[in-house]
MDTraj code that builds the backbone (N, CA, C; nanometers):
import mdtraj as md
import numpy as np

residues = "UNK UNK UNK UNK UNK UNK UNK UNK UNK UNK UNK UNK UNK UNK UNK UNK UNK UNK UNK UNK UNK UNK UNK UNK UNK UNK UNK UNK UNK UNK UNK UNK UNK UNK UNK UNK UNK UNK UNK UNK UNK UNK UNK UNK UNK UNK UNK UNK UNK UNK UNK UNK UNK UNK UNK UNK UNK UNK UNK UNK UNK UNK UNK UNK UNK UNK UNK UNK UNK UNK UNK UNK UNK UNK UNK UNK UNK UNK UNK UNK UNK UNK UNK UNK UNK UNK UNK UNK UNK UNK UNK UNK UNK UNK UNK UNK UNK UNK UNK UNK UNK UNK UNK UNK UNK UNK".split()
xyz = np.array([
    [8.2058, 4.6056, 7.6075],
    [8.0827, 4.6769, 7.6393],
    [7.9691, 4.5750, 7.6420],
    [7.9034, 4.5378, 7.7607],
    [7.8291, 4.4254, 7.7680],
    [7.6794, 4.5043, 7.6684],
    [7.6474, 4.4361, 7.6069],
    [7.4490, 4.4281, 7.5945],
    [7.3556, 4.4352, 7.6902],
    [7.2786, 4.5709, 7.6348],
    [7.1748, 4.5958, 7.7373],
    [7.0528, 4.5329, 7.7084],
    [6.9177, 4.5618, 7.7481],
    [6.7710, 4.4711, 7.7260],
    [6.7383, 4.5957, 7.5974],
    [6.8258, 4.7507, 7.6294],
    [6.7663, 4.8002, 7.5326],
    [6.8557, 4.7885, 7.3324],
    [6.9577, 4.7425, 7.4066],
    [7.0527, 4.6819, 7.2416],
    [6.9826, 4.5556, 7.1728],
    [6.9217, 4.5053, 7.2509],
    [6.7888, 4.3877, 7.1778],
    [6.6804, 4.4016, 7.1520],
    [6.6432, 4.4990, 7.1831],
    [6.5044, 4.5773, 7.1381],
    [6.5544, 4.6661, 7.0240],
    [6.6246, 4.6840, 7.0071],
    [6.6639, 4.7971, 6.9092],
    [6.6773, 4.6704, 6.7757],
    [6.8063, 4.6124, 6.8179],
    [6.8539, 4.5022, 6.7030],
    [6.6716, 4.4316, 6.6518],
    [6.6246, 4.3646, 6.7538],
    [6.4690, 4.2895, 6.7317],
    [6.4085, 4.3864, 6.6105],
    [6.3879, 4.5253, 6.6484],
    [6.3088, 4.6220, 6.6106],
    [6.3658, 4.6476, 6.4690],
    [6.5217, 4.6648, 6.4289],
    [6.5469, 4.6429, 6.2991],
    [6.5076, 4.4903, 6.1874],
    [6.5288, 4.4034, 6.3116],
    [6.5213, 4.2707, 6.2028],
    [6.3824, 4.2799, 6.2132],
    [6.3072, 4.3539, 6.2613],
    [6.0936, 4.2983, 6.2854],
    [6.0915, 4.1743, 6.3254],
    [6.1161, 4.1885, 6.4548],
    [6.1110, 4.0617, 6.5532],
    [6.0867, 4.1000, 6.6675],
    [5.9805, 4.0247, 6.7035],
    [5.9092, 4.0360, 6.8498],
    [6.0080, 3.9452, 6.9683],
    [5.9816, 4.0797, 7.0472],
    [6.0652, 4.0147, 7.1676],
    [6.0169, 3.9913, 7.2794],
    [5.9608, 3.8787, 7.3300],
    [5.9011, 3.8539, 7.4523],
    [5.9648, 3.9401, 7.5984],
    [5.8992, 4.0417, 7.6494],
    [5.9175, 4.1164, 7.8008],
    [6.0066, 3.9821, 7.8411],
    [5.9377, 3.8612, 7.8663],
    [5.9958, 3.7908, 7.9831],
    [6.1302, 3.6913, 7.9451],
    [6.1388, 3.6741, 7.8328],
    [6.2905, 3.6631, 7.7447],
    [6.3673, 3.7156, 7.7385],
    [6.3472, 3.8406, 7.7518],
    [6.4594, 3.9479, 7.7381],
    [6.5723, 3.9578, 7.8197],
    [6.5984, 3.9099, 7.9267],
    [6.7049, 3.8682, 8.0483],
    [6.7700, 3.7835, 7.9715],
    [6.6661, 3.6395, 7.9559],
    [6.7726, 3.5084, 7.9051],
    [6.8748, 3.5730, 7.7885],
    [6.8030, 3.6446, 7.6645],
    [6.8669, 3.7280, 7.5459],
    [6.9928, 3.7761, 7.5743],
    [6.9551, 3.8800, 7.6559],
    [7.1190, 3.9434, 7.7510],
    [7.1841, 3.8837, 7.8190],
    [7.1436, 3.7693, 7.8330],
    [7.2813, 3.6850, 7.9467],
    [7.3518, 3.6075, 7.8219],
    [7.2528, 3.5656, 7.6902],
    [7.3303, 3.4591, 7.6308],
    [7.4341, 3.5735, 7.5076],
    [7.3795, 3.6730, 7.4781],
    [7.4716, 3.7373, 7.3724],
    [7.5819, 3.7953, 7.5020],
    [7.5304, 3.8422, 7.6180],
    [7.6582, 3.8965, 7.6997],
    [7.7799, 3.7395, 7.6718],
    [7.7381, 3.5990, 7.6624],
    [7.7606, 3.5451, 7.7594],
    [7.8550, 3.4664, 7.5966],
    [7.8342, 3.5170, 7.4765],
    [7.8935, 3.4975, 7.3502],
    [8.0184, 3.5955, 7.3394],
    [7.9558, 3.7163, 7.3682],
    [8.0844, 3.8281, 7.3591],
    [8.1812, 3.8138, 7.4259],
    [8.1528, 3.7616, 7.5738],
    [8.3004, 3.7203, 7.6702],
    [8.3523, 3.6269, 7.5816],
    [8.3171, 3.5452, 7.5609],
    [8.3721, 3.4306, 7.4722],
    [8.4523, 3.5120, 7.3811],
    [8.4022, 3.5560, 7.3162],
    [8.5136, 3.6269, 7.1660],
    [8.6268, 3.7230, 7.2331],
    [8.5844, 3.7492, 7.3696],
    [8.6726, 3.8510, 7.4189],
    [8.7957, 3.7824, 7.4613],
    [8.7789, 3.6565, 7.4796],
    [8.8491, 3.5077, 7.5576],
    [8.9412, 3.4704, 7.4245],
    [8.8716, 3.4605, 7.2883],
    [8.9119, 3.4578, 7.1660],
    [9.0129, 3.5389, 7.0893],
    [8.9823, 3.6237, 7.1336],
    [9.0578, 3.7501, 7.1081],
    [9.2221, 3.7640, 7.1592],
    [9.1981, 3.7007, 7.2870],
    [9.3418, 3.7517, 7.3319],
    [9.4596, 3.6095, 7.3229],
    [9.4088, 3.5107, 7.2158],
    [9.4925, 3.4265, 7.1941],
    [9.5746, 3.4888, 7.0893],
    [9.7233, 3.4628, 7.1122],
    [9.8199, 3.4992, 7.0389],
    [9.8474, 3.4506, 6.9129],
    [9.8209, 3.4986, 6.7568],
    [9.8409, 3.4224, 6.6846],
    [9.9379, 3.4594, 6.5762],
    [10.0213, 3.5658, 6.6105],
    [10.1551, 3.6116, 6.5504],
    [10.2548, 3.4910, 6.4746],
    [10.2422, 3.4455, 6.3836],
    [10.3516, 3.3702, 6.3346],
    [10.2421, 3.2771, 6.2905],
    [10.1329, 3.2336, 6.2701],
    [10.0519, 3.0942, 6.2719],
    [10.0205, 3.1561, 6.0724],
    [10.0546, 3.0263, 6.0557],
    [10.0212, 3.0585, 5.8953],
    [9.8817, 3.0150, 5.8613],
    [9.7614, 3.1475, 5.7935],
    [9.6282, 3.1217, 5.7858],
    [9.5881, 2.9831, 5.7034],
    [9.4341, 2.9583, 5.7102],
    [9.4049, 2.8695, 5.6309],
    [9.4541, 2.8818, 5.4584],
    [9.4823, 2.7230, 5.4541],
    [9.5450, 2.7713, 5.2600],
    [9.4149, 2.7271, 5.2228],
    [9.3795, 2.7342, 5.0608],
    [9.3203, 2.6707, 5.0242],
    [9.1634, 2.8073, 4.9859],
    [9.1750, 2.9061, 5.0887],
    [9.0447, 2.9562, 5.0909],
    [9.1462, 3.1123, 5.0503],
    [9.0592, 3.2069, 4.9508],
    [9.1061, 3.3556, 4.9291],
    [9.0260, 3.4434, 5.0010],
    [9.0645, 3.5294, 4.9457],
    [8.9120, 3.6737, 4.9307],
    [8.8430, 3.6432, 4.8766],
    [8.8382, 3.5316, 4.7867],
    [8.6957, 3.5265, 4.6661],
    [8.6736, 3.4392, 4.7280],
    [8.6555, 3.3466, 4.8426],
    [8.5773, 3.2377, 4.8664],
    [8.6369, 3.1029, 4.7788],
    [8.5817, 3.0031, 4.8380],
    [8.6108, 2.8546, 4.7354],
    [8.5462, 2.8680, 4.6364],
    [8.6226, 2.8302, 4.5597],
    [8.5422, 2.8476, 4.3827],
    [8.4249, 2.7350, 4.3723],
    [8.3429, 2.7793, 4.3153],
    [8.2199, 2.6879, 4.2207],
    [8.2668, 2.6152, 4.1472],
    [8.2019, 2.5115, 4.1340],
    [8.2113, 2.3961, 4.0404],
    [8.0679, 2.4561, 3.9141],
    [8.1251, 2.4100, 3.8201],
    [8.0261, 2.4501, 3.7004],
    [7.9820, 2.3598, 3.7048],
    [7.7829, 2.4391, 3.6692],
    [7.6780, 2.3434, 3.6443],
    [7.6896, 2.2443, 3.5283],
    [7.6563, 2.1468, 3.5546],
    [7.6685, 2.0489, 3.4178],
    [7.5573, 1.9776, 3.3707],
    [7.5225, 1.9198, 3.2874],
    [7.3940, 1.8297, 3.2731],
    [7.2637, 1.9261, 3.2379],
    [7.1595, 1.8575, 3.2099],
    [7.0212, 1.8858, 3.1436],
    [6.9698, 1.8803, 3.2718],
    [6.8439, 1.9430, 3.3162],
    [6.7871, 1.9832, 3.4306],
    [6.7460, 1.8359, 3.4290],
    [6.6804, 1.8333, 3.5810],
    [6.6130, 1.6658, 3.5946],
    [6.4177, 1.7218, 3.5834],
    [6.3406, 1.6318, 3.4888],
    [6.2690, 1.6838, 3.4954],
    [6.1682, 1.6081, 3.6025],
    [6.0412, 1.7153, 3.6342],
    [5.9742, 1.6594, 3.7415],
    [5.8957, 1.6033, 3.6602],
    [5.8161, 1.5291, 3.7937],
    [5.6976, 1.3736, 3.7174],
    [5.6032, 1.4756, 3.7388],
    [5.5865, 1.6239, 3.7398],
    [5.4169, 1.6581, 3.6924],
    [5.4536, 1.7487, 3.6649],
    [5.3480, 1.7943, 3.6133],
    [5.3812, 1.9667, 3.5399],
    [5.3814, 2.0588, 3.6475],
    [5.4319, 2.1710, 3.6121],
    [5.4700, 2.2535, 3.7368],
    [5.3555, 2.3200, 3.7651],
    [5.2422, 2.2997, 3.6754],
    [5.0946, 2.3897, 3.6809],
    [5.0214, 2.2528, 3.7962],
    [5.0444, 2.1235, 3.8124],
    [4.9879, 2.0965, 3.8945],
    [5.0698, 2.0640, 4.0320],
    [5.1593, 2.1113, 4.0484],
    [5.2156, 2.1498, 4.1781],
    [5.2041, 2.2870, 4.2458],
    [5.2056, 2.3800, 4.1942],
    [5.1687, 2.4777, 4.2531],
    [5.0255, 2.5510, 4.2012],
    [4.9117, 2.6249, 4.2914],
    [4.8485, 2.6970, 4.1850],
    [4.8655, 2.7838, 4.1657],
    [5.0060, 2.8608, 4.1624],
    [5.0132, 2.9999, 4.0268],
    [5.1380, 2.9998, 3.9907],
    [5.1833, 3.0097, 3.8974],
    [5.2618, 2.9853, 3.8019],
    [5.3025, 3.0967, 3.6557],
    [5.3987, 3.1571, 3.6751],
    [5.4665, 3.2550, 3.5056],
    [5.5469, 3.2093, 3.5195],
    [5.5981, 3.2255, 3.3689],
    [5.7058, 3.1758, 3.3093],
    [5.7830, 3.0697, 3.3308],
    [5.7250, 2.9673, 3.4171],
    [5.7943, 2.8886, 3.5049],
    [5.8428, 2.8459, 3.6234],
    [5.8029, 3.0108, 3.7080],
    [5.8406, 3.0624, 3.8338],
    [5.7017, 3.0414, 3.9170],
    [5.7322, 2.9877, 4.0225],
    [5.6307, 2.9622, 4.1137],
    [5.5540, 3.1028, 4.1876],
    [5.4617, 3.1312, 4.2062],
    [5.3524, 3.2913, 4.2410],
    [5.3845, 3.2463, 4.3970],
    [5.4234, 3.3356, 4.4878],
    [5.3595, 3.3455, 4.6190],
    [5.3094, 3.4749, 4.6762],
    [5.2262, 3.4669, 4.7512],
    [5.1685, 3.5711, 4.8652],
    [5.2744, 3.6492, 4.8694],
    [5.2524, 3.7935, 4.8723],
    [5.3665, 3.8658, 4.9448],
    [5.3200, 3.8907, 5.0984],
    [5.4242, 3.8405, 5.1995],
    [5.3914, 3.8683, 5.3214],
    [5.3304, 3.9802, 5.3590],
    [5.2257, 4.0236, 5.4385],
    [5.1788, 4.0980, 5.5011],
    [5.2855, 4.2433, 5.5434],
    [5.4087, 4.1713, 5.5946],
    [5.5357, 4.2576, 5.6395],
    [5.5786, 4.3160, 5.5514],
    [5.6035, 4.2921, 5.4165],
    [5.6415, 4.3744, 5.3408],
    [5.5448, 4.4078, 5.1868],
    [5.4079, 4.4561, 5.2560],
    [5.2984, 4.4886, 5.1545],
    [5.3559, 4.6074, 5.1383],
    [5.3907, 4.7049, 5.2050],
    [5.4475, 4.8861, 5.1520],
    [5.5528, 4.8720, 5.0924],
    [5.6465, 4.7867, 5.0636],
    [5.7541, 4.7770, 4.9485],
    [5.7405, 4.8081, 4.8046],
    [5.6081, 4.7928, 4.8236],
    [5.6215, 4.7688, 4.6863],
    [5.4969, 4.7129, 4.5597],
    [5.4786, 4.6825, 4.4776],
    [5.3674, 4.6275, 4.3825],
    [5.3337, 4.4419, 4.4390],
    [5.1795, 4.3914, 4.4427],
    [5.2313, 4.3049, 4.4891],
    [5.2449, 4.1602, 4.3132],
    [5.1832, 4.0525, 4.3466],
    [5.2729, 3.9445, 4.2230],
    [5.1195, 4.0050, 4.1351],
    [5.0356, 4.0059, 4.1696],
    [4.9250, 4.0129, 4.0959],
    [4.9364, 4.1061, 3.9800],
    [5.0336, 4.2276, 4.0619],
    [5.0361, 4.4173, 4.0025],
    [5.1362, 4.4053, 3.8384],
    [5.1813, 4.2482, 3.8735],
    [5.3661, 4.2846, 3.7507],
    [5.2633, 4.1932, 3.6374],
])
top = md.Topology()
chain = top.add_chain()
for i, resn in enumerate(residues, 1):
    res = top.add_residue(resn, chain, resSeq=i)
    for name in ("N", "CA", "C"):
        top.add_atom(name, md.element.get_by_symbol(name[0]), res)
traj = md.Trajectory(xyz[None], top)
C-alpha cells in the first residue's frame, strides 16, 4: 500500500512536525521509495539460515558501571545557571507547556 501526501500529514501531525506544502512530494517518493525496498526485502528466502547468535530477546547485556564519577574542573553552579540537587534546570519547551507543572512549579 504505497503512502499518500495525506499519511505524512497525519504521521507529521502526531510527531508535531511541520511539513513544508512543497516537500511533501519529495516525502512520498522517498518513504514510497523505502517501502519497495522492504517489499524487495521481504521476499528473500530465509528458511533454514541460522539467526544472529550472540544477541536474545533481552538485547546485549550491560557491562557494570565501575569507578568513582570523574569530577568536573568547576562547580556545577558555575556551568549552568539553575541547578537542584545536582540536576541541571531547563526551560520547558513552549510545545509541551499544557503537560504539565513547569521546573519553577516542583
Amino acid at each position: 500500500m504505497p503512502v499518500t501526501n495525506d499519511d505524512v500529514r497525519h504521521v507529521a501531525a502526531l510527531a508535531r512536525l511541520g511539513v513544508n506544502e512543497a516537500r511533501l512530494p519529495a516525502l512520498v517518493a522517498e518513504l514510497n521509495g523505502i517501502l519497495a525496498h522492504m517489499e524487495v526485502l521481504a521476499q528473500v528466502k530465509t528458511a533454514g539460515i541460522t539467526g544472529a547468535t550472540g544477541v536474545g530477546a533481552g538485547g546485549t547485556p550491560l557491562r557494570e558501571d565501575r569507578g568513582d564519577p570523574i569530577p568536573l574542573a568547576r562547580p556545577v553552579e558555575d556551568i549552568a545557571p539553575r541547578v537542584r540537587h545536582g540536576f541541571f534546570l531547563v526551560p520547558r519547551l513552549d510545545s509541551h507547556g499544557a503537560l504539565g507543572a513547569s521546573v519553577d512549579d516542583e
